[in-house]
N, C-alpha and C positions, 0 to 999 in steps of 0.2 A: 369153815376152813377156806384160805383165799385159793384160788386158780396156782399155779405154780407161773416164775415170770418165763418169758417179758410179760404175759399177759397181765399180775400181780405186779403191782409197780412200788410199789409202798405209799404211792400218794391215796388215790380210792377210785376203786371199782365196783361197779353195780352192775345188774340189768343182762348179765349175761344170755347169751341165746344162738341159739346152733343151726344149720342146714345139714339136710342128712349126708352131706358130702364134706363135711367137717369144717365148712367156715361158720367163723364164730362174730359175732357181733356184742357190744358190750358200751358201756357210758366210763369212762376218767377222769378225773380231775389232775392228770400227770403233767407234770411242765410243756411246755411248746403248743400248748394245744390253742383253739382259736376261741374259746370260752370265757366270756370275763362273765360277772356278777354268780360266782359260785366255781365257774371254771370249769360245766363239764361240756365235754364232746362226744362225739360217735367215732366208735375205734372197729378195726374187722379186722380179722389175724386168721392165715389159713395155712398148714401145713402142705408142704409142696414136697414130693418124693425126695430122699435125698437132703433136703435145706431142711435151714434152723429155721424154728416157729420166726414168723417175724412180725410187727404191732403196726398198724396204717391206721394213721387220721383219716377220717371221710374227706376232710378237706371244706371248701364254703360252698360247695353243693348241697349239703347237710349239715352240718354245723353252721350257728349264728354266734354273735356274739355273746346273746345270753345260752340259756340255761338249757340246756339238750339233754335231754336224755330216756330214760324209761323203753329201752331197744326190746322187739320182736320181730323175728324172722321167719317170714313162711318158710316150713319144712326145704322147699326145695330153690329158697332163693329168689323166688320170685317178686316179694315186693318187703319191705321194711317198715312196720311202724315204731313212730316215737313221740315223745312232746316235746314242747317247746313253748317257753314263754318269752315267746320274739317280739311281744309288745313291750317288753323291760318290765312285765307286774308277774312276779313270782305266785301271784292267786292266778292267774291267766295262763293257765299250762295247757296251750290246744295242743290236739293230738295229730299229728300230721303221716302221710303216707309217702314214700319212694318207691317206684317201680324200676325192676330192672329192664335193661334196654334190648 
């Protein structure tokens, strides 16, 4: 059963994954994103008291132009893993790590 939207976009979602203060981390294939040879990127969507859920591209800090995705979040936000096959060979999916600052 998909996520309810924004996070549900009707394009595709995967990889969902949470921090115990409710940000979510997740892979899309949804329009504007910065992904070609497949299309997907790194999304984080965090519920703010008051406001409407809202969807955020990582941006080219994390995302490349290929294929990103496979998102885990340590519990407490502390660092992000995913893959990427940033060489352009879809058999070459390293696994890369973000730390938060």
């Amino acid at each position: 059963m998909p996520l309810a939207s924004p996070i549900h976009s009707g394009s595709g979602e995967w990889s969902y994954s949470e921090t115990t203060d409710g940000t979510s981390y997740f892979i899309s294939t949804r329009p504007g994103g910065m992904g070609g040879m497949g299309g997907m990127d790194l999304y984080r969507t965090r519920r703010e008291t008051g406001q409407a859920l809202s969807v955020v591209n990582l941006g080219s800090l994390l995302n490349s132009p290929y294929h990103d995705r496979a998102t885990c979040i340590a519990p407490d936000g502390a660092y992000l893993i995913f893959s990427s096959a940033r060489s352009g060979d879809f058999a070459d999916r390293c696994p890369h790590q973000s730390f938060r600052e």
